[in-house]
N, C-alpha and C positions, 0 to 999 in steps of 0.2 A: 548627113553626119550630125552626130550630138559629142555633149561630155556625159562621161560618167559620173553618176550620179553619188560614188565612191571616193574612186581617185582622181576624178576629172581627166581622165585620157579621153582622145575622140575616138568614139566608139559608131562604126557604120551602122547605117537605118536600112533594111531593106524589107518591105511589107510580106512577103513569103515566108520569110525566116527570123528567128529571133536572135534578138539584138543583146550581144554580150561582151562585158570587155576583159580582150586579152592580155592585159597587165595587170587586173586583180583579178580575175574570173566572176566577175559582176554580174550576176546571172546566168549562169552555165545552164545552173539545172531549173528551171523559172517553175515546172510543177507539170502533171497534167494540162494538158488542153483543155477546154471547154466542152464537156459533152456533146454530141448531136443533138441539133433541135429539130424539131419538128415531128411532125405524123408517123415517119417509118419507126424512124426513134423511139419514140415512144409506144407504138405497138411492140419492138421489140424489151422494150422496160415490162410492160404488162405481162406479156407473152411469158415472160421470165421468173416474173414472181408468180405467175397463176401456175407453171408447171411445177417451181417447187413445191407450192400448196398441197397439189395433189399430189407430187409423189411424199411429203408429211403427213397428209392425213387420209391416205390409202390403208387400210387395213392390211395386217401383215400377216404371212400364214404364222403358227406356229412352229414349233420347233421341238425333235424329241429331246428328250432331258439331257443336258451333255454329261460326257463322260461315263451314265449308267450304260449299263448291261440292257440290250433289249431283245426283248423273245419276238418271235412271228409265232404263227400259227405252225409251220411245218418245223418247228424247233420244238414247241409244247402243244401237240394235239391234244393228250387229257385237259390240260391246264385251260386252254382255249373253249373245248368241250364241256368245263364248269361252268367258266363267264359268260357263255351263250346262253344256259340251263338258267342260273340265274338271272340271267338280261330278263329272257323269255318269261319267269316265274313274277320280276318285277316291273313288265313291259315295257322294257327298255332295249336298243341292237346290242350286237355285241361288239367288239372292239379288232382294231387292225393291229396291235401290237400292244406288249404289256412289259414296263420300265422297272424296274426294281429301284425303288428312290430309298436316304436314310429318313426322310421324315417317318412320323409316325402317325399316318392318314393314310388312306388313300384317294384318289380323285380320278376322275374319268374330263379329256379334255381334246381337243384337235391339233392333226401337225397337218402340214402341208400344204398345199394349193385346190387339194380335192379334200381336204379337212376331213381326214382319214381319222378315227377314234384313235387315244393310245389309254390304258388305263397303268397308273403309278402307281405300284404298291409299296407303302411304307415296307422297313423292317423288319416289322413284326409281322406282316401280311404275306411276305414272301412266298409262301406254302400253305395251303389249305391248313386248318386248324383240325384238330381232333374232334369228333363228336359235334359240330357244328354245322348247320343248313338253316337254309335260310324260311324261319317260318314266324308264328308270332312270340318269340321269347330273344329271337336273336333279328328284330329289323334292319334294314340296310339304314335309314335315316331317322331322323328326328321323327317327320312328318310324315314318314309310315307308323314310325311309334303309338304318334297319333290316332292313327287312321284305325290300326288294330284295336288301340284303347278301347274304341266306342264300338268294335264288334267281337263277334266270340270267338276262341278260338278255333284255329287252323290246323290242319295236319302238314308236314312238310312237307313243300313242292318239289323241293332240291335235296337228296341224299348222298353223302359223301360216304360206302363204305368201306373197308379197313383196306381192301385190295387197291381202289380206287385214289385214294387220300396217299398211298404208297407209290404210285405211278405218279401221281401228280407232284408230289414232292419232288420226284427223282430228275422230272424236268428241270426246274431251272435250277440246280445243283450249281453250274456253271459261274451262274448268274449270281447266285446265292453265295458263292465261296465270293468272286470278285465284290459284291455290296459289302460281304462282313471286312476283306481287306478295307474297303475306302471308310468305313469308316473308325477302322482301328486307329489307321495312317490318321485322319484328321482328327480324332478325340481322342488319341492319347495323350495323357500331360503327365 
């Protein structure tokens, strides 16, 4: 037995349980316990922060683009049938699936856990272009730009003609109506 240290009532000692008194509620709630000491303890503290580690600094698959329209191959065979032609023409594969984004780029990038290709065509990219292939007046990059600079020219590897560029459009039509809605919906003011 003691007094409290409060109101001075006697408050019972007993070394199992903790010591509280019941006229003012003098320590009801004293806190936390004292951690576990020792060996297991602390392998389970380690244990715990080295698993979050890794699952933070694990690489994460990516992701298709949310809410875009996305093609497969068995949705747009012409369309797929271009992006091969020209992978092939700029040695590069072709791609698993093709996003219609608003930006105004395009970019080729991975989703998934098997880091399957997906290529994002801006707005303007949506549909093959008129009279366009890919030779040295119309390069894919900067640094072909380059590359053609310092030789001569090429004849086109890749030909889009009239019937063809027609087929290819008609694919993602679908795709194409739903991009031009999302971005009427978010840039009109």
């Amino acid at each position: 037995m003691r007094q409290c240290p409060e109101c001075g009532a006697t408050v019972c000692v007993h070394a199992r349980f903790v010591s509280w008194c019941a006229a003012c509620d003098w320590n009801v709630d004293p806190g936390a316990p004292d951690p576990d000491r020792g060996r297991l303890a602390a392998y389970r503290r380690v244990r715990r922060v080295l698993l979050m580690a890794v699952a933070t600094l694990l690489p994460r698959p990516g992701r298709l683009p949310k809410g875009a329209p996305v093609l497969y191959r068995a949705h747009a065979l012409r369309l797929f049938e271009l992006i091969d032609e020209v992978g092939a023409a700029v040695g590069t594969t072709g791609v698993h699936a093709v996003a219609p984004d608003t930006a105004h780029n395009a970019w080729v990038g991975t989703y998934g856990m098997r880091n399957r290709r997906v290529m994002c065509l801006g707005a303007g990219l949506v549909s093959a272009r008129r009279g366009h292939s890919v030779d040295d007046t119309h390069p894919p990059t900067h640094l072909r730009r380059r590359c053609l600079a310092s030789a001569g020219p090429h004849p086109a590897r890749v030909v889009c003609d009239a019937s063809r560029t027609q087929s290819i459009a008609a694919e993602p039509a679908p795709a194409r109506t739903r991009l031009a809605r999302t971005v009427i919906r978010y840039n009109a003011d």
